[in-house]
N, C-alpha and C positions, 0 to 999 in steps of 0.2 A: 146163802149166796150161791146163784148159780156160775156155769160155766158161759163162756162169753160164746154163741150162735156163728159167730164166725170164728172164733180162732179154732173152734173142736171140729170145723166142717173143714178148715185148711190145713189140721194135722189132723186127719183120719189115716188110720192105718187097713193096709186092704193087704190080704193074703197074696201070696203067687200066681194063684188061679184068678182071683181077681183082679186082678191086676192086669195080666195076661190080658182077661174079657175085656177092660176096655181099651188096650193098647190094639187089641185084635190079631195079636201075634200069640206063638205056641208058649206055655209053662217051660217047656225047652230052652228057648228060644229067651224067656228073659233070664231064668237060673242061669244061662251063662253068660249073658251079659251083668248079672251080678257078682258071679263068680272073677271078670273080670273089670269089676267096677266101675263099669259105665252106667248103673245105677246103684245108688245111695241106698241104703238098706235100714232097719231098726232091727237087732238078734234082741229076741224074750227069750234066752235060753235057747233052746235047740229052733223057737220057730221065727221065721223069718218075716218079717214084712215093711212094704214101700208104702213111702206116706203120698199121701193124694198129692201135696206137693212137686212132690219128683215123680209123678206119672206127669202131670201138669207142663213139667219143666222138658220131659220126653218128647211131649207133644206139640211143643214150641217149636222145641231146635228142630224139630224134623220138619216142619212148615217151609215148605218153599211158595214164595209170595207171587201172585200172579203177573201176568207182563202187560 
């Protein structure tokens, strides 16, 4: 029985640095924005990581819609 193709591609977990690359902003720049919880994080023990979801959900709200 495998894993369901979409549910493992909507919770993929991506490092800091990856994360960063596709928001386009610095590892800086998101560690403190999780530092102050404007994103949602998963701790494995010391390492950190944001599920595709909530880069997903980043790149939403900051969408400002054309006129």
């Amino acid at each position: 029985m495998g894993l369901n193709t979409d549910w493992t591609n909507r919770h993929q977990l991506k490092t800091v640095r990856q994360a960063s690359r596709l928001l386009e902003i610095s590892p800086h720049t998101l560690r403190a924005w999780i530092a102050v919880r404007k994103v949602g994080v998963v701790r494995l023990g010391r390492a950190v990581r944001i599920p595709l979801t909530e880069i997903e959900r980043l790149i939403e709200r900051g969408q400002i819609p054309a006129r």
